[in-house]
C-alpha positions as CSV (number, residue, x, y, z in Angstrom):
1,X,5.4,18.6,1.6
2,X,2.7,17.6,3.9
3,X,2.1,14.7,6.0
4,X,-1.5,13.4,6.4
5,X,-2.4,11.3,9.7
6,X,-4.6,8.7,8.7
7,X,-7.2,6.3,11.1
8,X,-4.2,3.9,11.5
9,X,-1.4,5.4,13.2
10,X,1.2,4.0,11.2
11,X,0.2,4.8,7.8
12,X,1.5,7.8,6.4
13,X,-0.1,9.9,3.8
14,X,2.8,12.1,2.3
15,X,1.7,15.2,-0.3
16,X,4.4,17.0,-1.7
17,X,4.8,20.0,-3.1
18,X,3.8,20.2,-6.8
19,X,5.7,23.3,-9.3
20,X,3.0,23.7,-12.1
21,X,3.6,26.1,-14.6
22,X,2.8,26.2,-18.4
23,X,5.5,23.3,-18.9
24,X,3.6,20.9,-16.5
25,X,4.7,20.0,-13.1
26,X,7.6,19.6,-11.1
27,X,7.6,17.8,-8.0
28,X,10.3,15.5,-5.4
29,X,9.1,12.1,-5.4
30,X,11.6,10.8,-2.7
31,X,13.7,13.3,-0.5
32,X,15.7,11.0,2.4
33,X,16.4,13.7,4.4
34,X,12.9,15.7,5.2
35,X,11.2,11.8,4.5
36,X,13.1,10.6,7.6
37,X,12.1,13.3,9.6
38,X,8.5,12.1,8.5
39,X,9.2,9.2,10.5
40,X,9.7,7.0,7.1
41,X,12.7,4.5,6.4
42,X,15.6,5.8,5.6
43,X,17.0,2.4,3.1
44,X,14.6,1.5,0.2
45,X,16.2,-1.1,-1.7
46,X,13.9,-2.2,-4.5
47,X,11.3,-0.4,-7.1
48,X,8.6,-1.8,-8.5
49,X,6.2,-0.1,-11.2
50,X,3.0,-2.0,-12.3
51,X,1.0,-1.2,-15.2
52,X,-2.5,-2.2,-14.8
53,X,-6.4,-2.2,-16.8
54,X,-9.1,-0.6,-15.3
55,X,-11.5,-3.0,-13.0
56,X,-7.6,-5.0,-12.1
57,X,-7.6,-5.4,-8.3
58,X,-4.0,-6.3,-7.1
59,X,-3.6,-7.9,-3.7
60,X,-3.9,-7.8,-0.8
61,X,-0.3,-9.3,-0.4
62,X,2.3,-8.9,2.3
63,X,5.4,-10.8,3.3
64,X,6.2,-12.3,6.6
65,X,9.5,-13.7,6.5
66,X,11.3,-10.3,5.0
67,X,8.4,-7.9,5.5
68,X,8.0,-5.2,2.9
69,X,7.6,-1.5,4.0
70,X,5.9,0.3,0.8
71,X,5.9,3.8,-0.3
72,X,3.3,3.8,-3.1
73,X,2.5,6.7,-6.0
74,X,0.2,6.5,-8.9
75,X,2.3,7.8,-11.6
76,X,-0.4,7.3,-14.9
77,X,-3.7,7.4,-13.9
78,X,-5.8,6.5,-10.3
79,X,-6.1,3.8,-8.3
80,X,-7.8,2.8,-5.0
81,X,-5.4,2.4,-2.5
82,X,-5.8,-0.1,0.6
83,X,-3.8,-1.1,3.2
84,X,-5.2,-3.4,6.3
85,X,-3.2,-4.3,9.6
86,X,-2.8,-7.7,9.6
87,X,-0.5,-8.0,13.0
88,X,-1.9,-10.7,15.3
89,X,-2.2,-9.3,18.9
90,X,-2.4,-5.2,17.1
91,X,-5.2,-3.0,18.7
92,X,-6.1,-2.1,15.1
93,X,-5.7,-5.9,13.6
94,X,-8.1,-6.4,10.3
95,X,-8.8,-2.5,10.4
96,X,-7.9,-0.4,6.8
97,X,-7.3,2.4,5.3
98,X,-8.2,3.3,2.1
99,X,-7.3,6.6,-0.6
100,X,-7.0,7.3,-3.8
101,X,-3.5,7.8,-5.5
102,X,-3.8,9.7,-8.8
103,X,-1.6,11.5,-10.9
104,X,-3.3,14.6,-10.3
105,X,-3.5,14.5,-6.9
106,X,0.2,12.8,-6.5
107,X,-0.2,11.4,-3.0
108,X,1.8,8.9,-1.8
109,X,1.4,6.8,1.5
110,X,3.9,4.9,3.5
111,X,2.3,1.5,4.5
112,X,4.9,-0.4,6.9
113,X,5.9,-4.0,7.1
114,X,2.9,-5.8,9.1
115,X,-0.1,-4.5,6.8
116,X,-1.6,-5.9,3.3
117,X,-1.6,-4.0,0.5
118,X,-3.8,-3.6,-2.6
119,X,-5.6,-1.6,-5.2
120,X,-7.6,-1.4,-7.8
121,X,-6.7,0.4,-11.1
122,X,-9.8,3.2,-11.7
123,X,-8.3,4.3,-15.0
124,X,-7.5,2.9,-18.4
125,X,-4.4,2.7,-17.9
126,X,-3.5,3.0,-14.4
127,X,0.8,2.8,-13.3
128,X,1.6,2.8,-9.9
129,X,5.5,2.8,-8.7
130,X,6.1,1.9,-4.9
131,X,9.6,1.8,-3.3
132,X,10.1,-1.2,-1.3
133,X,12.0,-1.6,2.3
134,X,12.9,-5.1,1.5
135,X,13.5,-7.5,-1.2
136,X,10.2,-8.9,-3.1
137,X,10.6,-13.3,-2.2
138,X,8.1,-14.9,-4.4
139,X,8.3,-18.2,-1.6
140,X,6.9,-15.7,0.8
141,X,4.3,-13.7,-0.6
142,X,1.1,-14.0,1.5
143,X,-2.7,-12.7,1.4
144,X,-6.3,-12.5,2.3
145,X,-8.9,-12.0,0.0
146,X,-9.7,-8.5,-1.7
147,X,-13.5,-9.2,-0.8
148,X,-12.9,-10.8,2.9
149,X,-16.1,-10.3,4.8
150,X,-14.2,-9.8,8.0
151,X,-12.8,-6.9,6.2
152,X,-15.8,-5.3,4.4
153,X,-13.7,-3.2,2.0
154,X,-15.9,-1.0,-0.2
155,X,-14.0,-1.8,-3.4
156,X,-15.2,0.1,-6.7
157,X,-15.5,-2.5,-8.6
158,X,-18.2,-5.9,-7.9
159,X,-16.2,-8.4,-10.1
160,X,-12.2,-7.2,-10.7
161,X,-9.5,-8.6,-12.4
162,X,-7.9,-11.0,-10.5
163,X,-4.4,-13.0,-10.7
164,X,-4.5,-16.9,-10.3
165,X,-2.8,-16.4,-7.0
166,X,-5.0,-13.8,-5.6
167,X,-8.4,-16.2,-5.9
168,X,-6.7,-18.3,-3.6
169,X,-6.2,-16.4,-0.3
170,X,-7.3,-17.9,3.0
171,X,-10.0,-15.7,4.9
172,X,-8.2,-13.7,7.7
173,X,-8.5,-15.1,11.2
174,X,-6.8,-13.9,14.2
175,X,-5.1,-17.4,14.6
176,X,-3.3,-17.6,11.1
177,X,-0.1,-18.7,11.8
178,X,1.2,-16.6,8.7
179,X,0.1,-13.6,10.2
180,X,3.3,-11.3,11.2
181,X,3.4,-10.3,15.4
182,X,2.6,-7.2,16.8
183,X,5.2,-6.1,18.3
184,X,5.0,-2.7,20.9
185,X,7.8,0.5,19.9
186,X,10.0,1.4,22.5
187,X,10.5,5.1,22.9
């Protein structure tokens, strides 16, 4: 497996090694041991698999009361991967990443409690699984807007699929006051 560094220091771009033979593929989605030495969690406790059309954008969500570390995988299809630091007080506050996740690539990223996250399904269909550090709370699912101009995301699509919910997003401001803290590692 490889680990990709990506513009945000804390966002992990994991590509493991994929067997391909005649039969197709074989590959370790999740290993605890060499992914802890990769500097991810060591406790997932939920798994969550979405099935979306092409053109859906999902998110940008986060929690702030039990913040959600995500390791994310396309497993049918490609999608358009964003996460954005939303951490009031972080160096890199309102900056992003972006990547695709495909089945035929089979990247995965880490994105840790304190960032958004989103994407937007780029093939008909497109399932994405993600393991989850904590438990999903519907009372605390927070967001900003997939097209935020503070943000500028280059989305591939000018008019996605949207939920109800995600329509509704306040703009993201320094001063939200459901914004999670940046808070300094100790070494």
């Amino acid at each position: 497996m490889k680990i990709l560094p990506t513009a945000l220091a804390d966002i992990i771009v994991i590509e493991p090694e994929v067997l391909r033979d005649a039969r197709g593929f074989f590959l370790e989605s999740y290993h605890a041991q060499r992914y802890t030495q990769a500097g991810l969690p060591t406790t997932f406790v939920q798994d969550n698999h979405s099935r979306s059309t092409r053109g859906t954008l999902r998110g940008l969500h986060y929690q702030l009361t039990r913040p959600q570390g995500k390791l994310v995988r396309a497993v049918r299809g490609a999608a358009f991967d964003v996460a954005v630091d939303v951490r009031r007080g972080s160096p890199t506050f309102a900056r992003w990443i972006s990547l695709e996740l495909s089945e035929e690539n089979q990247r995965q990223v880490y994105i840790p409690p304190g960032f958004a996250h989103g994407f937007c399904a780029l093939t008909e269909p497109c399932e994405i699984e993600y393991k989850c550090t904590d438990y999903y709370t519907a009372e605390d699912q927070h967001g900003i807007p997939w097209n935020d101009p503070l943000l500028a995301i280059r989305w591939p699509v000018s008019d996605p699929l949207l939920s109800d919910r995600d329509r509704t997003y306040a703009p993201l401001t320094p001063d939200r006051s459901d914004l999670p803290r940046y808070e300094v590692r100790s070494t």
